[in-house]
MDTraj code that builds the backbone (N, CA, C; nanometers):
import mdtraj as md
import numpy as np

residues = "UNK UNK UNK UNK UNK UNK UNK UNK UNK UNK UNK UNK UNK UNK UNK UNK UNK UNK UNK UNK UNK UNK UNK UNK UNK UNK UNK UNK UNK UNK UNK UNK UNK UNK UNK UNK UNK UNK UNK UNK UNK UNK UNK UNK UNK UNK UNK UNK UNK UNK UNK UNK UNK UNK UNK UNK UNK UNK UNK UNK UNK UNK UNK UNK UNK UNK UNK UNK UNK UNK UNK UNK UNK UNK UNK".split()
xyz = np.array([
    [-1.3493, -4.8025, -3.5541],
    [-1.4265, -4.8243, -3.4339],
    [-1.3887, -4.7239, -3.3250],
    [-1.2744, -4.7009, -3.3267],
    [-1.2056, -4.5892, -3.2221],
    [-1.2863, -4.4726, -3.2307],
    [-1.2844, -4.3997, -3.3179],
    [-1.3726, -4.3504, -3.4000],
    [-1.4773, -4.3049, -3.3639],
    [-1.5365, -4.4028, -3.4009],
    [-1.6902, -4.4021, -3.2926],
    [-1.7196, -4.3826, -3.1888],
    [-1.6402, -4.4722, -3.1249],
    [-1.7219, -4.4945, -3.0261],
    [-1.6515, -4.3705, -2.8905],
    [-1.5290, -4.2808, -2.9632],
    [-1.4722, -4.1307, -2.9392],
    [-1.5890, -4.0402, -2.9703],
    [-1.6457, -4.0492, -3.0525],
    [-1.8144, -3.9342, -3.1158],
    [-1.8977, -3.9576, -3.0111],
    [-1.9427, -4.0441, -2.9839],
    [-2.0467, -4.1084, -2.8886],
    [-2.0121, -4.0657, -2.7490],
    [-1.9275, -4.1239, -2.7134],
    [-1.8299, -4.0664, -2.5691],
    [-1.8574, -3.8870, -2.5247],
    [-1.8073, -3.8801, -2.6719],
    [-1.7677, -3.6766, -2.6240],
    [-1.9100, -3.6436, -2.6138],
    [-2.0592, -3.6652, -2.7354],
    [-2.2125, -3.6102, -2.7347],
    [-2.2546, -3.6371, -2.5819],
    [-2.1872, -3.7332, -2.4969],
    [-2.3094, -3.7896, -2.3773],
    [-2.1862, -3.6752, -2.2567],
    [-2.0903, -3.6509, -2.2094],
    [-2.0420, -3.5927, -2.1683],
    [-2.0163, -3.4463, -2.1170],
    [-1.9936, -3.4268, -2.0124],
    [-1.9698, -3.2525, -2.0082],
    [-1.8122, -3.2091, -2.0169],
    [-1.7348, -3.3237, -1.9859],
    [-1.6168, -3.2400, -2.0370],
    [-1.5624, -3.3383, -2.1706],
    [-1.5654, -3.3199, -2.2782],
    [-1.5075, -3.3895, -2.4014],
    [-1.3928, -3.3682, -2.4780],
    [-1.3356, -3.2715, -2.3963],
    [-1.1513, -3.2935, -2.3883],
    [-1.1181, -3.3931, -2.3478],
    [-1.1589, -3.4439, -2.1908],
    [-1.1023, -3.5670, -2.1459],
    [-1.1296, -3.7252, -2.2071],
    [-1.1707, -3.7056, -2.2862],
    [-1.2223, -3.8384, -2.3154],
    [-1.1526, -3.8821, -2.4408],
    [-1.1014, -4.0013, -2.3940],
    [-0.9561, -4.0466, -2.4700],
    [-1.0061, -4.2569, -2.5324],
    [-0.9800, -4.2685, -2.6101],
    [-0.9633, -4.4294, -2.6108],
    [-0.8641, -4.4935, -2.6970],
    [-0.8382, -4.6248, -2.6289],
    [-0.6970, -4.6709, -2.6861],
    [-0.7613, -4.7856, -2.7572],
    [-0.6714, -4.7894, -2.8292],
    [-0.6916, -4.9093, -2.9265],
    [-0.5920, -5.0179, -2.8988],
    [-0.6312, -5.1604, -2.8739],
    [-0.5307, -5.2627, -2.8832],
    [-0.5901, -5.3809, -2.9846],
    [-0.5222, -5.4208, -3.0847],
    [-0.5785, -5.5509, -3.2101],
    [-0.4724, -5.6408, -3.1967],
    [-0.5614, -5.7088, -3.1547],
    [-0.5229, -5.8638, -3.1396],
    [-0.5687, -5.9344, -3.2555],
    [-0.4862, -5.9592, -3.3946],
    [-0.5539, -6.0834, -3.4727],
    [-0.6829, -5.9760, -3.5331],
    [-0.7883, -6.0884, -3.5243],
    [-0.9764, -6.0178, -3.5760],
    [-1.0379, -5.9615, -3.4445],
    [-0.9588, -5.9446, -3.2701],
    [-1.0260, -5.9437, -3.1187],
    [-0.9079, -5.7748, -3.1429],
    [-1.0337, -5.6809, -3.0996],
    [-0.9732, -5.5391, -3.1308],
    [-1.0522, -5.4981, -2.9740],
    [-0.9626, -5.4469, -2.8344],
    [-0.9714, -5.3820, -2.6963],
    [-0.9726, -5.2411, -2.7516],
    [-1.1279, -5.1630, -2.6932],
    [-1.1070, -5.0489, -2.6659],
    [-1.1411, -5.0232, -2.5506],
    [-1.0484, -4.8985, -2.5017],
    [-1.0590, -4.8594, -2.3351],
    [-1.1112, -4.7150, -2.3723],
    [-1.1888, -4.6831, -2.3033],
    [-1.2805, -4.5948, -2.3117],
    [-1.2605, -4.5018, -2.1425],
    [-1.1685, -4.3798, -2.1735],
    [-1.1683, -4.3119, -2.0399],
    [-1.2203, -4.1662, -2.0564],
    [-1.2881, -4.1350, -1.9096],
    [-1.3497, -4.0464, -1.9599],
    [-1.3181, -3.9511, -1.7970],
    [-1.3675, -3.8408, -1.7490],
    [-1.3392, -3.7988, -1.6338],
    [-1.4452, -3.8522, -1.5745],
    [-1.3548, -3.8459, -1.4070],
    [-1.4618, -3.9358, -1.2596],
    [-1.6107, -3.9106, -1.3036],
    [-1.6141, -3.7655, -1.2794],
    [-1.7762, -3.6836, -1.2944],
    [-1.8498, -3.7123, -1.4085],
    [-1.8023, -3.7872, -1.5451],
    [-1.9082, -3.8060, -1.6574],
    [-1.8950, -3.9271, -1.6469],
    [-1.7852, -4.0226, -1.5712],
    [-1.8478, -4.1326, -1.5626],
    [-2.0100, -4.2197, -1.5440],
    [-2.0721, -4.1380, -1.3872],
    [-2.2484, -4.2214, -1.4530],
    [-2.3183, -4.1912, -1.5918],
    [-2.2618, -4.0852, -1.6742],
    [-2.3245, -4.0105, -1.7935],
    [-2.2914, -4.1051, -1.8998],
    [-2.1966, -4.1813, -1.8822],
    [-2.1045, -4.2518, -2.0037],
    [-2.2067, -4.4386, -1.9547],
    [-2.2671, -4.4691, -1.8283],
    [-2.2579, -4.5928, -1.7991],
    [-2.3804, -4.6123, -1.7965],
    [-2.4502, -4.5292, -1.7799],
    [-2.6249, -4.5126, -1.7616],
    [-2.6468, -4.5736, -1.6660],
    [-2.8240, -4.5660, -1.6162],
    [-2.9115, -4.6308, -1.4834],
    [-2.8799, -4.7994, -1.5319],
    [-2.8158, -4.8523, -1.4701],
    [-2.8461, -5.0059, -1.5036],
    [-2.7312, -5.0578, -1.6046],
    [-2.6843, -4.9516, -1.6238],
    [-2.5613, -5.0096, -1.7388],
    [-2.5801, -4.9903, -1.8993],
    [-2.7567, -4.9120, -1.8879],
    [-2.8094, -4.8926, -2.0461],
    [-2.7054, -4.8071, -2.1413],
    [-2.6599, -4.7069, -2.0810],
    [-2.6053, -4.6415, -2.2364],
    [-2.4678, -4.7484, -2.2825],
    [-2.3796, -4.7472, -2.1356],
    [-2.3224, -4.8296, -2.2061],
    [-2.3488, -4.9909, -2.2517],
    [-2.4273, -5.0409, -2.2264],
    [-2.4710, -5.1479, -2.3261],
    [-2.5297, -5.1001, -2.4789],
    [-2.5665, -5.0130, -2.5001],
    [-2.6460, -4.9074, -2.6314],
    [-2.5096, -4.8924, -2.7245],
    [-2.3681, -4.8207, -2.6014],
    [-2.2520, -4.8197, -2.6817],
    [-2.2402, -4.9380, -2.7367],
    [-2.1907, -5.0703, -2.6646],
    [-2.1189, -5.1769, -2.7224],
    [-2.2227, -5.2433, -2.8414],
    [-2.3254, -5.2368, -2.8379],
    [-2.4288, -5.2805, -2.9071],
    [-2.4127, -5.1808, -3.0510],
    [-2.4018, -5.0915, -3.0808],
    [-2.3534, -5.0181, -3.1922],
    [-2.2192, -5.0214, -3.2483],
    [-2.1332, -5.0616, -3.1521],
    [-1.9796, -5.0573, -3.2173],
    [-2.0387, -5.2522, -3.2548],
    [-2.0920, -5.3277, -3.1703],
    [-2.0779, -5.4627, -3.2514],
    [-2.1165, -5.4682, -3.3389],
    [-2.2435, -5.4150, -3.4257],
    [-2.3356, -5.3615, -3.4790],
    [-2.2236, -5.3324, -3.6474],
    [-2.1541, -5.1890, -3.5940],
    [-2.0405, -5.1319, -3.6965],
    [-1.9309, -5.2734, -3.6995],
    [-1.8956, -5.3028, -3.6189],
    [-1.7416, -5.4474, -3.6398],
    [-1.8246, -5.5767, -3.6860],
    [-1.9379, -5.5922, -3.6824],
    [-1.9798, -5.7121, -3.7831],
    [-1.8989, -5.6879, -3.9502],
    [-1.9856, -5.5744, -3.9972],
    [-1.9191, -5.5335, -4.1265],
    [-1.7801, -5.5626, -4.1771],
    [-1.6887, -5.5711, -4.0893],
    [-1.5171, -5.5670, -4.1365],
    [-1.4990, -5.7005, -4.0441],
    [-1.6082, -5.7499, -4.0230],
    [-1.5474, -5.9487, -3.9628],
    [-1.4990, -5.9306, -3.8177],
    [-1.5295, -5.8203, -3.7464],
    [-1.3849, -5.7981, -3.6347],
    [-1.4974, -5.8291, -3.4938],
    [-1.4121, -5.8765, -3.4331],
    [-1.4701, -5.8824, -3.2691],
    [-1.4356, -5.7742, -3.1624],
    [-1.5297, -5.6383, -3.1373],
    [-1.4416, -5.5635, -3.0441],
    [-1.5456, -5.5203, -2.9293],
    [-1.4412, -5.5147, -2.8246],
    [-1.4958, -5.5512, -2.6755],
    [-1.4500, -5.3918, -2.6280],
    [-1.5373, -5.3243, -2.5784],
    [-1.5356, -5.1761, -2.5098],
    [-1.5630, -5.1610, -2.4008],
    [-1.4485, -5.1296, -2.3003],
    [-1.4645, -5.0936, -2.1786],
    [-1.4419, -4.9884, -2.1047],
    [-1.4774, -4.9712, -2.0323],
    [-1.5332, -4.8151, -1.9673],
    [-1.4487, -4.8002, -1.8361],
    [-1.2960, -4.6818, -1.8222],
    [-1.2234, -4.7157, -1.7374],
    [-1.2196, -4.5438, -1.6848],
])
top = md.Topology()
chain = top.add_chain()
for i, resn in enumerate(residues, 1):
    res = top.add_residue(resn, chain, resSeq=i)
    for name in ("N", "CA", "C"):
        top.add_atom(name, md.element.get_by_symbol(name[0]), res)
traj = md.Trajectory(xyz[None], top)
């Protein structure tokens, strides 16, 4: 999932060096923090919150498959 949702991050971005995410697994409940620089932040969050709802909606999408619950947030 890290993975991913690191591919996704760097395509919507202008600088994709900075863009880093951590992984924390709890049990089947897996935290990713999703950081990216100040300036690609609206690029990463969209008008209204769309891309990133588009993100979490594809990583839930991929973590159905392996049973897992993971929650992505945008810091």
């Amino acid at each position: 999932m890290k993975e991913l949702v690191e591919v996704i991050a760097k395509a919507l971005v202008d600088n994709p060096d900075e863009v880093t995410v951590e992984e924390k697994v709890e049990g089947k409940n897996v935290k990713l923090e999703l950081h990216v620089a100040p300036s690609d932040m609206g690029k990463v969050i969209g008008k209204q919150g769309r891309i990133a709802k588009a993100i979490r909606c594809v990583v839930k999408a991929a973590s159905t498959k392996d049973d897992l619950r993971v929650d992505v947030d945008i810091i």
